[in-house]
Structures are given as C-alpha cells and as structure tokens.
mmCIF entry with sequence, helices, sheets and N, C-alpha, C, O atoms, coordinates in Angstrom:
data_MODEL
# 
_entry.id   MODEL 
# 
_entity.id                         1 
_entity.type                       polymer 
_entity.pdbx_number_of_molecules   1 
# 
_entity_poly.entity_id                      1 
_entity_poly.type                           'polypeptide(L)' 
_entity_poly.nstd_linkage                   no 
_entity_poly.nstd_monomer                   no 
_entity_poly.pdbx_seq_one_letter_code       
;(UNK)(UNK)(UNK)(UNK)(UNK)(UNK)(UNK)(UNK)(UNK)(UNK)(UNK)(UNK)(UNK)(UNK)(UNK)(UNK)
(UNK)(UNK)(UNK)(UNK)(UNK)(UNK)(UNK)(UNK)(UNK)(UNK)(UNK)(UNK)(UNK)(UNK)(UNK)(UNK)
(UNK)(UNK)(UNK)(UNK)(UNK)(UNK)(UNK)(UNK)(UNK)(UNK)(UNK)
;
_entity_poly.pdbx_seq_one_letter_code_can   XXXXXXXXXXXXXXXXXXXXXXXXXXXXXXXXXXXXXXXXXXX 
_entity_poly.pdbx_strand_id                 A 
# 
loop_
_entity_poly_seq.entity_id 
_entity_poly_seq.num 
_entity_poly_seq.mon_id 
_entity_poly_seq.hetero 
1 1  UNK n 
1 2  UNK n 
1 3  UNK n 
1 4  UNK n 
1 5  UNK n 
1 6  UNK n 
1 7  UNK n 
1 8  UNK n 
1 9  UNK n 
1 10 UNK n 
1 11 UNK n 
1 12 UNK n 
1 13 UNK n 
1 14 UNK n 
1 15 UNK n 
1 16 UNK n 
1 17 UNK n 
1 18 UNK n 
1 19 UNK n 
1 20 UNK n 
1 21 UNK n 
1 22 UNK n 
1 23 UNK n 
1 24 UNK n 
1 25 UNK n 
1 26 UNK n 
1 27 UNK n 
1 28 UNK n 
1 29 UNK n 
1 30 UNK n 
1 31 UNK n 
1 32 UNK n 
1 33 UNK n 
1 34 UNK n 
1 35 UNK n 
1 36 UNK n 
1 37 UNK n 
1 38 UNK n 
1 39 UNK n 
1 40 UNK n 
1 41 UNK n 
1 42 UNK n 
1 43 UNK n 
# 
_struct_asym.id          A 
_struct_asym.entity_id   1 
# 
_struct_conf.conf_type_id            HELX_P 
_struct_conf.id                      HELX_P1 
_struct_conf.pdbx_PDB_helix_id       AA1 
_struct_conf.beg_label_comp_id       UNK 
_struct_conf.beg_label_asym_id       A 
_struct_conf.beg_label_seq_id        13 
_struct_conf.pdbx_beg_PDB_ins_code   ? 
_struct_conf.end_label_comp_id       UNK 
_struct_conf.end_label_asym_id       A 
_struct_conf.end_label_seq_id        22 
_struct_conf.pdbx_end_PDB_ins_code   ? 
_struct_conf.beg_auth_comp_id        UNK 
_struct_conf.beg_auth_asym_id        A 
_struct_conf.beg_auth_seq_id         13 
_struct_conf.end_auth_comp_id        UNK 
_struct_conf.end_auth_asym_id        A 
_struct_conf.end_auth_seq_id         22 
_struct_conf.pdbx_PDB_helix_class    1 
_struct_conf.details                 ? 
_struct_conf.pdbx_PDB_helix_length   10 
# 
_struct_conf_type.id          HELX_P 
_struct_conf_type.criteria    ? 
_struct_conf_type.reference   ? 
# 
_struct_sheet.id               AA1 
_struct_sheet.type             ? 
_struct_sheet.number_strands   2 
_struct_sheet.details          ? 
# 
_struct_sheet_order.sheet_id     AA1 
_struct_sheet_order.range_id_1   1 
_struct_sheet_order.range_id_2   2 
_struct_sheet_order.offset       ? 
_struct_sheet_order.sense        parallel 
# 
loop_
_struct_sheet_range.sheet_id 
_struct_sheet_range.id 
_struct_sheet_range.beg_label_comp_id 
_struct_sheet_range.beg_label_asym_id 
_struct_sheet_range.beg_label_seq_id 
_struct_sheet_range.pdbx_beg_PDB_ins_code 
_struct_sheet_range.end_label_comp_id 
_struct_sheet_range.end_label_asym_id 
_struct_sheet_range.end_label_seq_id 
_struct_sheet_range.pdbx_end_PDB_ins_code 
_struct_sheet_range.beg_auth_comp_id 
_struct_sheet_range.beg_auth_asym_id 
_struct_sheet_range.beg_auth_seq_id 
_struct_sheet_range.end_auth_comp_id 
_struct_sheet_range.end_auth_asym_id 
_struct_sheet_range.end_auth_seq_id 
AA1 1 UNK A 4  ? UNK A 8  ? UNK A 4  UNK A 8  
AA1 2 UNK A 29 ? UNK A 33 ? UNK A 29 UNK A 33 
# 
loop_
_atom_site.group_PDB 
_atom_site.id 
_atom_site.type_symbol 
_atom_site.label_atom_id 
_atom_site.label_alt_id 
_atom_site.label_comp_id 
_atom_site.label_asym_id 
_atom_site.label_entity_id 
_atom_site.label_seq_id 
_atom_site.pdbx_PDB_ins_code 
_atom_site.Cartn_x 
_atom_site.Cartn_y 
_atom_site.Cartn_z 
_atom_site.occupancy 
_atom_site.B_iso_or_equiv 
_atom_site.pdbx_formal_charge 
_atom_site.auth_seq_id 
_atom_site.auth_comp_id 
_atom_site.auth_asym_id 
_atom_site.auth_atom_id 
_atom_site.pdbx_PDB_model_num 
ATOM 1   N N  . UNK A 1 1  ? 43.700 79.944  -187.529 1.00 0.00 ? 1  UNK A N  1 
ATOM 2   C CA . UNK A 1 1  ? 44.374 81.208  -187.663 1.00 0.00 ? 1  UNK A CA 1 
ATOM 3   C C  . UNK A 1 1  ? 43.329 82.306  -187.864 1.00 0.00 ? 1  UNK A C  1 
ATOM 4   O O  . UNK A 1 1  ? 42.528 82.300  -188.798 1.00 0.00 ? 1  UNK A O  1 
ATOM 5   N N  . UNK A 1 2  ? 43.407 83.406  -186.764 1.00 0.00 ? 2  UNK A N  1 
ATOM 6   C CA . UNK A 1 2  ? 42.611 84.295  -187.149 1.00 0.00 ? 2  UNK A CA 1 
ATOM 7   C C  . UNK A 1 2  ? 42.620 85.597  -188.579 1.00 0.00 ? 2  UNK A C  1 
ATOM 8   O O  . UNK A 1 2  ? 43.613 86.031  -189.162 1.00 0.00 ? 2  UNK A O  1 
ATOM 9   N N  . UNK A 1 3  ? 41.442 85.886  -188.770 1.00 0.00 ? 3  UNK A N  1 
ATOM 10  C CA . UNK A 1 3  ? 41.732 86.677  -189.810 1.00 0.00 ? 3  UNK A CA 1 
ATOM 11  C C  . UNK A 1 3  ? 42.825 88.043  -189.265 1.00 0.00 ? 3  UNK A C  1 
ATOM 12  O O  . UNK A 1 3  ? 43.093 88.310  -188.093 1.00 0.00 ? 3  UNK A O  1 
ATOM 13  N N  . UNK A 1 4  ? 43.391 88.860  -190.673 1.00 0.00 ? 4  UNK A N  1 
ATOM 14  C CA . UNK A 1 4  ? 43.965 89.672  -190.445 1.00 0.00 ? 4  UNK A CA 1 
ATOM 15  C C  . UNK A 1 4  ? 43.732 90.559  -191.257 1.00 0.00 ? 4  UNK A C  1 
ATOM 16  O O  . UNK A 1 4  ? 43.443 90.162  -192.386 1.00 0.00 ? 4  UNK A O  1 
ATOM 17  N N  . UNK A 1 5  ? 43.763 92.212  -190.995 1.00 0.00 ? 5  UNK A N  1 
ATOM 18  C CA . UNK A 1 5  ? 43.513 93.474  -192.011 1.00 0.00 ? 5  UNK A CA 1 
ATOM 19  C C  . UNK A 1 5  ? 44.375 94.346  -191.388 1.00 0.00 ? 5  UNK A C  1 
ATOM 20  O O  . UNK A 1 5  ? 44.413 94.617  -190.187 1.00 0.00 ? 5  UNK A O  1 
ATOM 21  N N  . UNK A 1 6  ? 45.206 94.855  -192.462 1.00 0.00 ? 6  UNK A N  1 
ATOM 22  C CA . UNK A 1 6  ? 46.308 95.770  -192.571 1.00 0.00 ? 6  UNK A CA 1 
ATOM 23  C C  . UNK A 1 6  ? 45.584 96.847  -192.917 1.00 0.00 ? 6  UNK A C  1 
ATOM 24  O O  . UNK A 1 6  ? 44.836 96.627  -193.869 1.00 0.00 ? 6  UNK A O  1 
ATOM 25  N N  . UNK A 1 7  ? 45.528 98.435  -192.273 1.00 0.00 ? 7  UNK A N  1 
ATOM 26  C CA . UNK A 1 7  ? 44.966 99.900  -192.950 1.00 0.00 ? 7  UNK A CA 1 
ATOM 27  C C  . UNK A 1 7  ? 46.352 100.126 -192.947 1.00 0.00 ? 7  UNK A C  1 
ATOM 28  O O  . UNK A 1 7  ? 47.121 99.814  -192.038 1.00 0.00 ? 7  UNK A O  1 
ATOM 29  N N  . UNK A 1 8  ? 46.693 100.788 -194.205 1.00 0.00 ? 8  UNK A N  1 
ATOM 30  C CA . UNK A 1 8  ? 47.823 101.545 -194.324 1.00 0.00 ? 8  UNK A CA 1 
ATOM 31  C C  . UNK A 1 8  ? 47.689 103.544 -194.251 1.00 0.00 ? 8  UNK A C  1 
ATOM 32  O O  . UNK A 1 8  ? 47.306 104.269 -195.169 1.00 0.00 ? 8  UNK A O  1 
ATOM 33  N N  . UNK A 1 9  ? 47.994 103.829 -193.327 1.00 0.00 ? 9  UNK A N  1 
ATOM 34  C CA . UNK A 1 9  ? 47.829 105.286 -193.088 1.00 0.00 ? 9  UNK A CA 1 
ATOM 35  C C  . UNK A 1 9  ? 46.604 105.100 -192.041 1.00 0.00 ? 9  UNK A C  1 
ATOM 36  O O  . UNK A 1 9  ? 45.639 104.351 -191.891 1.00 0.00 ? 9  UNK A O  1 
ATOM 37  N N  . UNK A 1 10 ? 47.345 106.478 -191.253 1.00 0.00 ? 10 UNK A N  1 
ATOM 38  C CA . UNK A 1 10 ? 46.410 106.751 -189.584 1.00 0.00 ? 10 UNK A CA 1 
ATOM 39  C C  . UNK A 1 10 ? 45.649 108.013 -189.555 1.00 0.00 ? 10 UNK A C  1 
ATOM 40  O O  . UNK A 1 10 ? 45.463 108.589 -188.484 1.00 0.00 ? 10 UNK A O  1 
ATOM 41  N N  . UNK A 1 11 ? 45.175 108.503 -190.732 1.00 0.00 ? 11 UNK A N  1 
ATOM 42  C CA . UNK A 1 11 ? 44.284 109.384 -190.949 1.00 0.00 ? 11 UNK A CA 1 
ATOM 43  C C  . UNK A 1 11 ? 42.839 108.632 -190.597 1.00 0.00 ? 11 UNK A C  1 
ATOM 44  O O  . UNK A 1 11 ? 42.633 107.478 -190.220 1.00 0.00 ? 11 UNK A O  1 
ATOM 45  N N  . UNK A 1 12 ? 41.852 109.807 -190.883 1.00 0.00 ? 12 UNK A N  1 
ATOM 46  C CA . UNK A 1 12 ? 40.646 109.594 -190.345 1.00 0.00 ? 12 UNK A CA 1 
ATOM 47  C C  . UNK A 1 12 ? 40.009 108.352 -191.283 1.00 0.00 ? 12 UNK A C  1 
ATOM 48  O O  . UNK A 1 12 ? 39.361 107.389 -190.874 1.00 0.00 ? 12 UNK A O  1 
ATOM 49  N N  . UNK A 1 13 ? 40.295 108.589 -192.316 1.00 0.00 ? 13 UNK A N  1 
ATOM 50  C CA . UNK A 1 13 ? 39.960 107.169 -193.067 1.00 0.00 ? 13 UNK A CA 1 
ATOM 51  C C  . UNK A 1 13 ? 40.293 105.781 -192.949 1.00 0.00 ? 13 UNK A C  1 
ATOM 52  O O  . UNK A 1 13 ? 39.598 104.769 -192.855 1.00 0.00 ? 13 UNK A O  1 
ATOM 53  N N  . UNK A 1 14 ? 41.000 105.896 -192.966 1.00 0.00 ? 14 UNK A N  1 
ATOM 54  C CA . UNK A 1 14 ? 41.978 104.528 -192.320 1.00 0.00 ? 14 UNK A CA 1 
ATOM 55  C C  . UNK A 1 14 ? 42.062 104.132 -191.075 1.00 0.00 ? 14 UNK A C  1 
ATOM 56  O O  . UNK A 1 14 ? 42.688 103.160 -190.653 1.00 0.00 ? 14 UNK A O  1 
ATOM 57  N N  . UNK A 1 15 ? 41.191 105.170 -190.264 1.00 0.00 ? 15 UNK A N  1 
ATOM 58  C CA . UNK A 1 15 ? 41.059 104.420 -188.642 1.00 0.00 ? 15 UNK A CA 1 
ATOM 59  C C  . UNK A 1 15 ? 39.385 104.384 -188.468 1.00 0.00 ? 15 UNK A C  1 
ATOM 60  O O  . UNK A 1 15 ? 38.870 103.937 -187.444 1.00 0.00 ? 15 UNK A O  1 
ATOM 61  N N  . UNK A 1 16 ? 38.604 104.909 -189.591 1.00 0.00 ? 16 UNK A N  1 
ATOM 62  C CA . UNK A 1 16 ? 37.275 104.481 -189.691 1.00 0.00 ? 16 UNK A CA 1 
ATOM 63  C C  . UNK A 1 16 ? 37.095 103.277 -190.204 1.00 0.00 ? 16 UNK A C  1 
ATOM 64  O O  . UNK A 1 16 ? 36.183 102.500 -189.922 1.00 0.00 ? 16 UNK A O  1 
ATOM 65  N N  . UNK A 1 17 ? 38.231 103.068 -191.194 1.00 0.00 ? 17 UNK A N  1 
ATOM 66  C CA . UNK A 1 17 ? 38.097 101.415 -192.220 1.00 0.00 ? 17 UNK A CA 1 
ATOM 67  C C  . UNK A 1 17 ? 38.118 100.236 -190.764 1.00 0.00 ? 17 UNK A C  1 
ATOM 68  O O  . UNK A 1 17 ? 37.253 99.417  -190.455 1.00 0.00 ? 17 UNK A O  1 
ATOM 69  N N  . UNK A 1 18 ? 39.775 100.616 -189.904 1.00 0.00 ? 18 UNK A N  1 
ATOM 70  C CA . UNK A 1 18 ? 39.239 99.622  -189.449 1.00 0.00 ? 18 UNK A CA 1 
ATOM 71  C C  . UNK A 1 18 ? 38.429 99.780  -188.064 1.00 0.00 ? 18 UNK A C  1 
ATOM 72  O O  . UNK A 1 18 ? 38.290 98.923  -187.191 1.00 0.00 ? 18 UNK A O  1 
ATOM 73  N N  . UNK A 1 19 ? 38.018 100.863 -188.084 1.00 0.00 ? 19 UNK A N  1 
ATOM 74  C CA . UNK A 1 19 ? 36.946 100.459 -186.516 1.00 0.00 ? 19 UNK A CA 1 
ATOM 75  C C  . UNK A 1 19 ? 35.277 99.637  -187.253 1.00 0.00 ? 19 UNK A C  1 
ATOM 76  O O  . UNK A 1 19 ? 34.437 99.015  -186.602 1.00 0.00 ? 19 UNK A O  1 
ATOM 77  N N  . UNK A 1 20 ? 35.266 99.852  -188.349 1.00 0.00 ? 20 UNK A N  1 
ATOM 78  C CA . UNK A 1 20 ? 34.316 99.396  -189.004 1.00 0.00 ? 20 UNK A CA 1 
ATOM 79  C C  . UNK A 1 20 ? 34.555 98.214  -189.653 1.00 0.00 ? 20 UNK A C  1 
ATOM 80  O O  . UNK A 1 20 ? 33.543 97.826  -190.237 1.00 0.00 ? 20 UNK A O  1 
ATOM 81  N N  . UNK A 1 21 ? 35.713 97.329  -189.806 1.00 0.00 ? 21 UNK A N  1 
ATOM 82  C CA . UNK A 1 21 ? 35.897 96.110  -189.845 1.00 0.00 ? 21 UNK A CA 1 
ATOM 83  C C  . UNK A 1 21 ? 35.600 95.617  -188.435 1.00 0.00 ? 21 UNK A C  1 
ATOM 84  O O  . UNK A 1 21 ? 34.595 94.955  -188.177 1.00 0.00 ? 21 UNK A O  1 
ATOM 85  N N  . UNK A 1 22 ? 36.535 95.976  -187.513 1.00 0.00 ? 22 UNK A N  1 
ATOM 86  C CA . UNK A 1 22 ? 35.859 95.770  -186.022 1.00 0.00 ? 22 UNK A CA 1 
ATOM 87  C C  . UNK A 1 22 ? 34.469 95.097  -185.643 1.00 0.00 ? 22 UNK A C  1 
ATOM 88  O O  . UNK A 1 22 ? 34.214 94.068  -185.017 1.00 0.00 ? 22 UNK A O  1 
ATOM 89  N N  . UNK A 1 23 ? 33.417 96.348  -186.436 1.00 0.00 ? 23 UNK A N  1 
ATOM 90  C CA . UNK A 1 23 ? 32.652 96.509  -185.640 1.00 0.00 ? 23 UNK A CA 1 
ATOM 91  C C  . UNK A 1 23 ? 31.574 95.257  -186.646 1.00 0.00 ? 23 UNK A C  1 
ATOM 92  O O  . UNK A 1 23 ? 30.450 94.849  -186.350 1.00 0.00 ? 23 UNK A O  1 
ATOM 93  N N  . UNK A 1 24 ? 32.558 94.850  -188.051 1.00 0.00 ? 24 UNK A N  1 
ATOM 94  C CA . UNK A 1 24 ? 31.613 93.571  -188.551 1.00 0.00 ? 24 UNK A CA 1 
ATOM 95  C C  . UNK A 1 24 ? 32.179 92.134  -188.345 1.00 0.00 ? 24 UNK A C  1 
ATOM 96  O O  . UNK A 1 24 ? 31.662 91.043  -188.583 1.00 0.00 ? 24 UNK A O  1 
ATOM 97  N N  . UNK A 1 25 ? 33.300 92.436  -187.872 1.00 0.00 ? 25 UNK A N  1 
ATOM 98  C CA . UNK A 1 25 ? 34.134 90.982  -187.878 1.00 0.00 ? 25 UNK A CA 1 
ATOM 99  C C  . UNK A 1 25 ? 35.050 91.443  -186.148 1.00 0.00 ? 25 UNK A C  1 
ATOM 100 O O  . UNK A 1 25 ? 36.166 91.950  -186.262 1.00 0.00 ? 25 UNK A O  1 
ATOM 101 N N  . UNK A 1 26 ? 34.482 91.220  -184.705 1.00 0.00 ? 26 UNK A N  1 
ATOM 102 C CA . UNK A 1 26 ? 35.247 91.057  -183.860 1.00 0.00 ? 26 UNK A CA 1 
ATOM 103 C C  . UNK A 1 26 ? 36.325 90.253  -183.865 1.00 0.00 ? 26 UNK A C  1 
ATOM 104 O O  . UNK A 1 26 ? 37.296 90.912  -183.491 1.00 0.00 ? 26 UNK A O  1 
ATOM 105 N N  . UNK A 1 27 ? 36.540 89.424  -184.048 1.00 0.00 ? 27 UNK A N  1 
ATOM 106 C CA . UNK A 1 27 ? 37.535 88.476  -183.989 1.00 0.00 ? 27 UNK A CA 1 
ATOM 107 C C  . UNK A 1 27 ? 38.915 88.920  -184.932 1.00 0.00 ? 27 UNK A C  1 
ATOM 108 O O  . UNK A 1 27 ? 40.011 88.364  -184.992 1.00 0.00 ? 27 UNK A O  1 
ATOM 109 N N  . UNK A 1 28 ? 38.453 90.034  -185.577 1.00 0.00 ? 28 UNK A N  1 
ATOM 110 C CA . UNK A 1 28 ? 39.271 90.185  -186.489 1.00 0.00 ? 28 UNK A CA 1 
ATOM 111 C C  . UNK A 1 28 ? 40.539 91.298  -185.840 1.00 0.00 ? 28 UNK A C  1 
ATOM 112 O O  . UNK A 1 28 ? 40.446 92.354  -185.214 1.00 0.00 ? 28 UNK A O  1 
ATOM 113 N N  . UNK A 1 29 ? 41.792 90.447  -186.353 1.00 0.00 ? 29 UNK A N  1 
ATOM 114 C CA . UNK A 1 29 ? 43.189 91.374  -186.008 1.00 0.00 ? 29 UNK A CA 1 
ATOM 115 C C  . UNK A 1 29 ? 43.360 92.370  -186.788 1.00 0.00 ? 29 UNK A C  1 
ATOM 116 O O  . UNK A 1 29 ? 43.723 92.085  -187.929 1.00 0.00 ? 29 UNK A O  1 
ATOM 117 N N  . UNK A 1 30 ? 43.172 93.753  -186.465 1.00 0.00 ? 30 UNK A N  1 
ATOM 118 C CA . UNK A 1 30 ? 43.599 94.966  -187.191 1.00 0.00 ? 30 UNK A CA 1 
ATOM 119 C C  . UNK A 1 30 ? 44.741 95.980  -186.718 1.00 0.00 ? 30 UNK A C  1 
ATOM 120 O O  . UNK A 1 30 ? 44.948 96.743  -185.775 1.00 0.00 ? 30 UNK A O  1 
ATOM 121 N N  . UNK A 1 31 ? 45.419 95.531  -187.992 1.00 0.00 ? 31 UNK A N  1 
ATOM 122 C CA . UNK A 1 31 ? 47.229 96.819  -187.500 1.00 0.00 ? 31 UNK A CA 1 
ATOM 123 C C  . UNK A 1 31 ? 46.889 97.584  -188.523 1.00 0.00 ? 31 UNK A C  1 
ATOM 124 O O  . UNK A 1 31 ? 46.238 97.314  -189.533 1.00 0.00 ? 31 UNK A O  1 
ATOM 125 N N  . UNK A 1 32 ? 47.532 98.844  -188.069 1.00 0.00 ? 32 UNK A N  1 
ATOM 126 C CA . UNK A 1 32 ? 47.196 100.126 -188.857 1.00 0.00 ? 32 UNK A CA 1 
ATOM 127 C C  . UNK A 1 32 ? 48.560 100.733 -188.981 1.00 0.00 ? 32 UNK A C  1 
ATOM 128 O O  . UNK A 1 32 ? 49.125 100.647 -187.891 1.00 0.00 ? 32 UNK A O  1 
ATOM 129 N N  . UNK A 1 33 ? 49.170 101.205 -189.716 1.00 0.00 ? 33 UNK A N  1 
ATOM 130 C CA . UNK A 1 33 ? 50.720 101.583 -190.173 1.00 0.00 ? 33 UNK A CA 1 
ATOM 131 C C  . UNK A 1 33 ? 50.463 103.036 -190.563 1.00 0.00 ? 33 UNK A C  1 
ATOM 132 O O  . UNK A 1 33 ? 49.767 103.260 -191.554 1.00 0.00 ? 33 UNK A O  1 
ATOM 133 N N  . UNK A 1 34 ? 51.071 104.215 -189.722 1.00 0.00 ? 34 UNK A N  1 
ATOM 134 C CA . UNK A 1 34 ? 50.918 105.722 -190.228 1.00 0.00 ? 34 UNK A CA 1 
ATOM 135 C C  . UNK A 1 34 ? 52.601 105.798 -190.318 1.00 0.00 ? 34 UNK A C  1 
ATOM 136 O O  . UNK A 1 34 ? 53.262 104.978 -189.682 1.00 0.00 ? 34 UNK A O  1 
ATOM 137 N N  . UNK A 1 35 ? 53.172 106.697 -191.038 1.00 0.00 ? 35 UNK A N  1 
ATOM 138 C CA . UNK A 1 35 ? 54.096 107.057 -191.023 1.00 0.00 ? 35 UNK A CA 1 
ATOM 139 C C  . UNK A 1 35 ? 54.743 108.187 -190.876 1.00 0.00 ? 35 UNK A C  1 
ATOM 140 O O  . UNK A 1 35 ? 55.911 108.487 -191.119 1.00 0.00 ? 35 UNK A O  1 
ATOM 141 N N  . UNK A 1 36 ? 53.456 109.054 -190.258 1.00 0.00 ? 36 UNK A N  1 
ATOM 142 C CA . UNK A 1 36 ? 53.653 110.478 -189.634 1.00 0.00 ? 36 UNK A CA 1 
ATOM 143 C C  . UNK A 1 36 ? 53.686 110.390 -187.880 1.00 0.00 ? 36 UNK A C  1 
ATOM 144 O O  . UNK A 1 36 ? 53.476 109.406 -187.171 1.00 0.00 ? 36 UNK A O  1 
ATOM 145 N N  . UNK A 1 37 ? 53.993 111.650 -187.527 1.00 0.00 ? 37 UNK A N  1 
ATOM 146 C CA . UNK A 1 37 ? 54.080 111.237 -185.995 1.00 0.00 ? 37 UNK A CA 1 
ATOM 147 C C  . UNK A 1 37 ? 52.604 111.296 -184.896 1.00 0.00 ? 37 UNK A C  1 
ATOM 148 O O  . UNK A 1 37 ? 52.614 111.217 -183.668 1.00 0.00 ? 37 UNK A O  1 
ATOM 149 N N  . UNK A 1 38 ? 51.341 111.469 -185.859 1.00 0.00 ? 38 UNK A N  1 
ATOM 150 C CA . UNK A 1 38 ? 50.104 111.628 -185.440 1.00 0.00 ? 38 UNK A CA 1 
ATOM 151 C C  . UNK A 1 38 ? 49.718 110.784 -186.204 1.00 0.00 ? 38 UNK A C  1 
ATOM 152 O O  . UNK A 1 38 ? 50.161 110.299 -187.245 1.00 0.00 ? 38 UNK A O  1 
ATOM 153 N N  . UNK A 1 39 ? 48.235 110.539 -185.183 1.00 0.00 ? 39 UNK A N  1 
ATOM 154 C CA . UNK A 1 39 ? 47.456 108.981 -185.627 1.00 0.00 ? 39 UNK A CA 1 
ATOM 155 C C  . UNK A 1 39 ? 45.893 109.458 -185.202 1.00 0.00 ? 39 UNK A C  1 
ATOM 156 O O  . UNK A 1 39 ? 45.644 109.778 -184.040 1.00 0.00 ? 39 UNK A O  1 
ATOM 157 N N  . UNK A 1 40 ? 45.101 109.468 -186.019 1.00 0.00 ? 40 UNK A N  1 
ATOM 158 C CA . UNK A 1 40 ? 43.932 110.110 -185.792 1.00 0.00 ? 40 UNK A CA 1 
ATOM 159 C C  . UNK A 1 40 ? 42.953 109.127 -184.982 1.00 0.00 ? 40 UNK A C  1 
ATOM 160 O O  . UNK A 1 40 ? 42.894 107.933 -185.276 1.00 0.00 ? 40 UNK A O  1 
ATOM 161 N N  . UNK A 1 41 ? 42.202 109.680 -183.966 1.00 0.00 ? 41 UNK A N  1 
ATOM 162 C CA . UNK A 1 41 ? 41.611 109.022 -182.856 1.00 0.00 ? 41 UNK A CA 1 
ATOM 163 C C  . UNK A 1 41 ? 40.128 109.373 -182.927 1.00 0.00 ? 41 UNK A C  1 
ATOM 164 O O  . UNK A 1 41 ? 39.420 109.405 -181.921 1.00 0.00 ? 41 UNK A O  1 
ATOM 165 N N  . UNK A 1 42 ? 39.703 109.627 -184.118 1.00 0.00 ? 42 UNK A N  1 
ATOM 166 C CA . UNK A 1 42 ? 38.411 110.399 -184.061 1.00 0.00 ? 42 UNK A CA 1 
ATOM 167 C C  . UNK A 1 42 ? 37.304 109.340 -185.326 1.00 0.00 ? 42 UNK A C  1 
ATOM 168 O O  . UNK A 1 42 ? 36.428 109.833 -186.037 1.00 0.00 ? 42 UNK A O  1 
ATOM 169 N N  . UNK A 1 43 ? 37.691 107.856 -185.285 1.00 0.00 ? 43 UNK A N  1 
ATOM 170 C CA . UNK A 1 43 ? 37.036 107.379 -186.056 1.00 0.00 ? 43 UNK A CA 1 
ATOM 171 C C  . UNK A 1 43 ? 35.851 106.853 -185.170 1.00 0.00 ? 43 UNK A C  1 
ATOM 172 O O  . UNK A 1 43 ? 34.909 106.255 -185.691 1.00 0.00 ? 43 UNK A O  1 
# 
C-alpha cells in the first residue's frame, strides 16, 4: 500500500507542503481539500 498525505486547504501553503512532499517521496499519493472555489497554482 502506497503512502498517503492529506494537505488540508489550497492556499499557497498547502500546495507548497505537498509539491514538496512530492518532490521527497515520488511515490507518494497527495490529495489536497480547499473549500473555497480557488486553488492556488503557484507552489
């Protein structure tokens, strides 16, 4: 079973957390949960 990491919120922080899990653990499944109608793309 592969690993998994939940970011909660799609602000710039939370889409830097996980492009930077990404970028130490490929294999790794990352869902990100915003609950506004924008999702920041600038990590």
């Amino acid at each position: 079973m592969a690993n998994r990491l939940v970011i909660i919120g799609g602000d710039g922080a939370g889409m830097s957390a996980a492009s930077q899990a990404k970028r130490r653990n490929p294999t790794l499944r990352v869902r990100a949960f915003e609950k506004g109608p924008v999702t920041s793309y600038s990590a």
